[in-house]
C-alpha positions as CSV (number, residue, x, y, z in Angstrom):
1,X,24.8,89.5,147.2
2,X,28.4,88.0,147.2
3,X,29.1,84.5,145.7
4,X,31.9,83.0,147.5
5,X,33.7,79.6,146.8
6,X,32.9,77.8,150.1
7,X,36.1,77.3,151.7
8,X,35.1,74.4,153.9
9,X,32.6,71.6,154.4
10,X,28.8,73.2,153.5
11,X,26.0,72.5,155.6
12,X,23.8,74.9,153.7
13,X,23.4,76.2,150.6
14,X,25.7,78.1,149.3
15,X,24.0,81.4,148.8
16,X,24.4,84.0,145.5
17,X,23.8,83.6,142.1
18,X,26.5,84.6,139.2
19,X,25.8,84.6,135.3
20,X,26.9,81.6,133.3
21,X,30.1,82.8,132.4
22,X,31.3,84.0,135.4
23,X,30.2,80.7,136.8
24,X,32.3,79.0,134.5
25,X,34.9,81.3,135.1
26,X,34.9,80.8,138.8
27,X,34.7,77.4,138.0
28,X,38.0,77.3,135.9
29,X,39.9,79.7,138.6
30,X,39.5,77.4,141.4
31,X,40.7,74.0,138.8
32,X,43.7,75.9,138.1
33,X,44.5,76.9,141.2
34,X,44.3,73.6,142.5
35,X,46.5,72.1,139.6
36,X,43.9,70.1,137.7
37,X,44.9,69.6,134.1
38,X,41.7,69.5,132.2
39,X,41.3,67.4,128.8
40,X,38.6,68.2,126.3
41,X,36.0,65.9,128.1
42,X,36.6,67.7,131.6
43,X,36.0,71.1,129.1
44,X,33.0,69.8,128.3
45,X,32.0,69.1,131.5
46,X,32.8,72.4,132.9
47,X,31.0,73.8,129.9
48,X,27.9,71.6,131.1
49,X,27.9,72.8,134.8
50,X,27.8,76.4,133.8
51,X,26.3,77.4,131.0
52,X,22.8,77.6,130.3
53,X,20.8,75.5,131.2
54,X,23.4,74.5,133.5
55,X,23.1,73.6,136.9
56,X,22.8,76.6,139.5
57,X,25.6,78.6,141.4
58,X,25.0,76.8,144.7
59,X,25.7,73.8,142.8
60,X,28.7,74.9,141.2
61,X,30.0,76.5,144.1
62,X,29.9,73.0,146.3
63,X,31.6,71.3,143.8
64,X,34.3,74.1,143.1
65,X,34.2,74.2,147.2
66,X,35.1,70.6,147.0
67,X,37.9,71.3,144.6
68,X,39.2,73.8,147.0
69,X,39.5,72.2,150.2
70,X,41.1,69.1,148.2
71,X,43.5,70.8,146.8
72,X,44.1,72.5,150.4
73,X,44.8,69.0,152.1
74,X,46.8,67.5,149.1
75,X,49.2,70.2,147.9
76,X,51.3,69.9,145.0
């Protein structure tokens, strides 16, 4: 089962499941991507979203979603 970034708004849940890391991996492709600079707290923050006990991939992947289309409607 894939685990895609949603690309626009989500009326279900995201479906998929990745391991922390790659979570927070994921996570830290789609920030960059978008030009988000991140300080230590957003670090931490990322950290806290995807590693264990972090909060699921459907989680992560609405809020990297998010990200995404943002960055989509408000280019650099």
């Amino acid at each position: 089962m894939t685990a895609a970034v949603p690309t626009g708004p989500v009326d279900t849940e995201p479906t998929g499941s990745l391991p922390a890391a790659e979570q927070h991996a994921r996570l830290l492709e789609v920030l960059a991507a978008a030009g988000v600079e991140l300080g230590a707290h957003d670090r931490l923050i990322v950290d806290w979203l995807t590693t264990s006990p972090g909060w699921e991939w459907s989680t992560v992947a609405t809020i990297a979603g998010w990200v995404k289309q943002a960055s989509q409607h408000n280019p650099n």
